[in-house]
N, C-alpha and C positions, 0 to 999 in steps of 0.2 A: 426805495430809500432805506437806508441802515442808520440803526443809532446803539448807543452804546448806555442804555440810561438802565435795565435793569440791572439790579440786584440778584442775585440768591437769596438773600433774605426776602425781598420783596414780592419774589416772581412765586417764594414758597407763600408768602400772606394772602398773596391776589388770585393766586391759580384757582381756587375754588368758582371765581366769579368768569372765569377762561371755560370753553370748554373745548376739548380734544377737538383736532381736525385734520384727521383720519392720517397722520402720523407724528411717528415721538416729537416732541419737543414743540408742534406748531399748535397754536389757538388762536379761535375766532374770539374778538369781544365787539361785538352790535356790528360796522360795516365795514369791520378792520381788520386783515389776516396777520397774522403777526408769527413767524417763524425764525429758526437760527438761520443767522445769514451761510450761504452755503460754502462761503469760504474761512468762516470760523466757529464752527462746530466747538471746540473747546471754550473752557472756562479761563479767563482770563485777570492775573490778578491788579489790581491795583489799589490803591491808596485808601479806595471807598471800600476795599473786601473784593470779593469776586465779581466778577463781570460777566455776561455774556452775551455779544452783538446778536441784534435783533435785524430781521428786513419785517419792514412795516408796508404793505399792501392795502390802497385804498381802494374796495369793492364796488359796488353801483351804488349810483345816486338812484334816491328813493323820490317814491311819487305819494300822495294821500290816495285814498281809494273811494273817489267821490267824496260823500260829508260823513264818511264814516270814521273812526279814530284807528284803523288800518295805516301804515304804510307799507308800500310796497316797492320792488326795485322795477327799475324803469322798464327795463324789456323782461318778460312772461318767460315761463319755463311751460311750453304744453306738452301735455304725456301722452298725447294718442298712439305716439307709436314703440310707448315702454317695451309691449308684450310680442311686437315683431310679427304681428298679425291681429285681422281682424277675429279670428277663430280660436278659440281657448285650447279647440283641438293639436292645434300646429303649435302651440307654444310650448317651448323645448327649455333644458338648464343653461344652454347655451345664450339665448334670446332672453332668458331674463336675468341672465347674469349682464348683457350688455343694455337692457334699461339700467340696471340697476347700476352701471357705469356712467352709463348717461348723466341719471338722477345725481350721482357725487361728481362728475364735471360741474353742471349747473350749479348746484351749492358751491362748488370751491370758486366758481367764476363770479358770485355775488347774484345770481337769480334767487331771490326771495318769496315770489310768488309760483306757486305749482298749480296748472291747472287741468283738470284733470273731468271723467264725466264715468256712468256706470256702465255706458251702453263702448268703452274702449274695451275693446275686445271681452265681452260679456262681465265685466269688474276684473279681471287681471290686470289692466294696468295700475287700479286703484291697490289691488294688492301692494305689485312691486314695490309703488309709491312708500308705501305703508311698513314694507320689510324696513325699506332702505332708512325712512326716518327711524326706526326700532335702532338699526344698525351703526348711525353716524349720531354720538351723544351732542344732546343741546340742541338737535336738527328742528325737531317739532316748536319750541320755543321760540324762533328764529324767525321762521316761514307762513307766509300766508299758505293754507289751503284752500282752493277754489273745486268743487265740481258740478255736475250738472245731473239731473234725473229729468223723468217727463217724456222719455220716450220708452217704448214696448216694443219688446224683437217681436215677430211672429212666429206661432207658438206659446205665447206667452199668456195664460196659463194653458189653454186648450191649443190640442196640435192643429185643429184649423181657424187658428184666432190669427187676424190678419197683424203686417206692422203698423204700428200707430203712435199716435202721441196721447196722454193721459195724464190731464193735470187734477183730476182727481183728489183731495185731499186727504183721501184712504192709500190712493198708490205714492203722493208724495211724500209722507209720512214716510212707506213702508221702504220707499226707493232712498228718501234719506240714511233710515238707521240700517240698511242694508250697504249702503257706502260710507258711514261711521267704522264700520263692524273690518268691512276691508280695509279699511287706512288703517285701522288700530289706533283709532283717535276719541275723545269724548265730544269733541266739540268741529264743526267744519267752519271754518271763518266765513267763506261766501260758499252761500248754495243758488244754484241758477238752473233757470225753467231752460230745458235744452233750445226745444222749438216748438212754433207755436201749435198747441191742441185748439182745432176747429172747432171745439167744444168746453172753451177755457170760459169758465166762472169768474170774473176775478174775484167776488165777493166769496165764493171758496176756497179760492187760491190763498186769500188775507188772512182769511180764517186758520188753514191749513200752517202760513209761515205765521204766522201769530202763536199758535200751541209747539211749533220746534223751535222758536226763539226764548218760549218762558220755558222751555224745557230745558235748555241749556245746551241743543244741538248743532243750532247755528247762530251765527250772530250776526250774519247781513245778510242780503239776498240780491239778488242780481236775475236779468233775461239775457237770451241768447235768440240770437237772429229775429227780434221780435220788429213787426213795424211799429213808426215810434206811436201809431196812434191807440195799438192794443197796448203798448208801455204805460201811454198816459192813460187808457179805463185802468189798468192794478194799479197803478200810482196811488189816483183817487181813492181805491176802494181799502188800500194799505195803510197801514197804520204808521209803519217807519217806513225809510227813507230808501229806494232799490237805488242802490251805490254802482253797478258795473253795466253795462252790454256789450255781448261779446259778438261781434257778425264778422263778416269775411271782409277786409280791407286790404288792398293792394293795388301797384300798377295797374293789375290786370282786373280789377274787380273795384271801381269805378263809385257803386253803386249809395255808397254810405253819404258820399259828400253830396250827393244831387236828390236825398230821398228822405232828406230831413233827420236822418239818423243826428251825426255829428252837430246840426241844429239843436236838435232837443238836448244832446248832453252837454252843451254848452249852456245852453237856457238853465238845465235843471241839475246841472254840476255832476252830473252820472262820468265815470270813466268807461270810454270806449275802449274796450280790447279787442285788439284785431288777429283774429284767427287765419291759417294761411297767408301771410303775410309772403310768403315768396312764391304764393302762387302752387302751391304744391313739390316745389322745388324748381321749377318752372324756370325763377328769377335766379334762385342762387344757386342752380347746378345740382343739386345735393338730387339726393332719392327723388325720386318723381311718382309719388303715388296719389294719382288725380284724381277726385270725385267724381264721377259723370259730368255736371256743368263746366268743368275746368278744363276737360280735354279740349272744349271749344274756344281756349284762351288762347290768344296770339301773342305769346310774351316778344317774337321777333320785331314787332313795328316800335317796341320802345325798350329793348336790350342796349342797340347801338348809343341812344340816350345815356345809359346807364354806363355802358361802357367807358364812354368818352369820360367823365366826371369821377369815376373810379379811378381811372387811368392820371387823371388830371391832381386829386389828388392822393394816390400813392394806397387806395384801400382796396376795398373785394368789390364785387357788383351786390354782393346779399347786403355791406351794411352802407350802403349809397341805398337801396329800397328803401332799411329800414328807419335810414335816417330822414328818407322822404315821408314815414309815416312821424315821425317822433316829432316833425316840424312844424306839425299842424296845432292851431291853439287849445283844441279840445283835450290836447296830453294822448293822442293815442299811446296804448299800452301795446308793443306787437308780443305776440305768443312767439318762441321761438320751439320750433318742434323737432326740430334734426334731434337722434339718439347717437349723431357723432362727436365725439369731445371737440374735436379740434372743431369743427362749424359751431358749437354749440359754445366755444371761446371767442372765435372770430366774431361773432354776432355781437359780442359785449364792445369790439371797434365802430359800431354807429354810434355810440352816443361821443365819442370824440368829434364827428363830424357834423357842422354847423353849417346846413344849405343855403346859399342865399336865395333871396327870392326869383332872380333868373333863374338858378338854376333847377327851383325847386316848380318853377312853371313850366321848365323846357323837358324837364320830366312828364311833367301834367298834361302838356301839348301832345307828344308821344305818345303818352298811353291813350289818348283823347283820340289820336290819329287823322287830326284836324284843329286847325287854328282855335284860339278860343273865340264865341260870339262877338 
């Protein structure tokens, strides 16, 4: 949409409250792009003084982030694959010049949330993350930041220390101000227990985000891939309120809706974010870099599903998935992680699509690969 309503006078009083978006002339203000329309670049005179046509761009609709005073945009921006590997060895200028392309698609496309953990390619993608908000003005202000600590490479400290998890309130501490220090931020809006430690305290764990919340570190906290019944011992033993969980949700991965997860966050108003949300690319074609458990996904028994209903209405197969996650009443949040512009635009086409409930069962049936009960 174009309008004709600034001034020069006006555009020069208000630009302060504008900030740059990442060329002349265009600025973000809160979930509004607003640039020169690209067929009238010049100043235009009339009657009011000078003019100059604006196109006004509406971004994503925002979601709350459990009961915490967070908003965020509907579909997740995840950075696992910023650094273009798993290995800090192989990361090249090349590779993090295209997270770092990635990271300014998602912002220009209305992703607000970034999420992000330390063990992405040993904190390099926290890095990028980190250049990239330095590098695009007003970015940090704008965006939730999300990561995760609680896991230990092996080697870590001792060359025969096995891998593990360690929620420790010595390593979570150490693991938070060590991914502050990489973002280039004082403050991380959600920090989350990666996965669960076999040897998780929660009465430490409380303790632990209790002294980096009065410290000014973070300001929510959230679990990943937790069952929900070790969710509810930290609930209990926590003082505020863990606002996100973030587990694997998709066609192909089942497992949220039958295991109480999506239960409890509906019970207890937590946002489920669903990580892999295509399945590793599985669903939307894109890169295909599979976890071990994912190689054994069948996404063929409920593609044709997908197909049909994409086809049907006029979209991609990825955002017919993710419209299947966005459907549910618990507000799934899907992580979108492709580091390609163009998938990482297309993905912002699920939230135009509104499933019905046929079609959002004959999806379910499909991936179910069997009638329902």
């Amino acid at each position: 949409m174009s309008i004709s309503l600034v001034t020069v006078e006006s555009l020069a009083r208000y630009r302060s409250r504008f900030n740059s978006f990442g060329r002349p002339g265009a600025f973000r203000f809160s979930s509004i792009l607003i640039r020169p329309a690209d067929d009238d670049l010049a100043l235009r005179e009339s009657n009011a003084g000078f003019i100059l046509r604006f196109d006004i761009f509406e971004l994503m609709q925002t979601i709350p982030l459990g009961v915490s005073s967070l908003k965020s945009s509907r579909l997740a921006y995840g950075c696992w694959r910023l650094a273009g590997s798993w290995n800090p060895a192989e990361v090249t200028p090349a590779s993090r010049a295209a997270g770092h392309r990635a990271v300014v698609a998602a912002y220009e496309a209305g992703y607000t949330l970034f999420d992000n953990a330390d063990i992405y390619c040993r904190g390099e993608a926290e890095c990028i993350l980190g250049e990239a908000m330095k590098e695009i003005p007003g970015m940090r202000d704008r965006v939730v930041i999300a990561t995760k600590g609680g896991i230990r490479a092996a080697g870590d400290p001792q060359p025969d220390s096995p891998g593990r998890y360690d929620f420790s309130a010595q390593q979570l501490t150490h693991a938070c101000e060590q991914s502050l220090k990489r973002l280039g931020i004082e403050t991380i809006d959600v920090y989350m227990l990666h996965r669960p430690d076999w040897l998780a305290d929660p009465e430490e764990i409380a303790q632990a985000f209790s002294q980096l919340k009065e410290a000014g570190k973070v300001r929510y906290f959230g679990v990943s891939n937790f069952r929900p019944t070790l969710l509810t011992a930290l609930q209990v033993m926590c003082p505020m309120p863990l606002v996100v969980h973030q587990v694997e949700i998709s066609l192909a991965r089942l497992d949220a809706f039958t295991d109480g997860t999506l239960d409890q966050c509906l019970i207890e108003r937590i946002t489920p974010m669903a990580w892999s949300p295509l399945a590793g690319g599985l669903i939307g074609g894109g890169s295909k870099r599979l976890l071990p458990p994912q190689e054994n996904y069948r996404a063929e028994k409920f593609l044709p599903a997908v197909d049909d209903i994409a086809q049907a209405r006029g979209i991609s197969r990825a955002a017919v998935a993710l419209a299947w996650l966005l459907r549910h009443p618990s507000k799934i949040q899907p992580i979108v992680g492709s580091i390609n512009p163009v998938r990482i635009r297309e993905a912002t086409k699920a939230l135009e699509l509104d499933l019905t409930r046929e079609e959002w069962y004959r999806l379910l049936i499909a991936a179910r690969g069997e009638p329902m009960p």
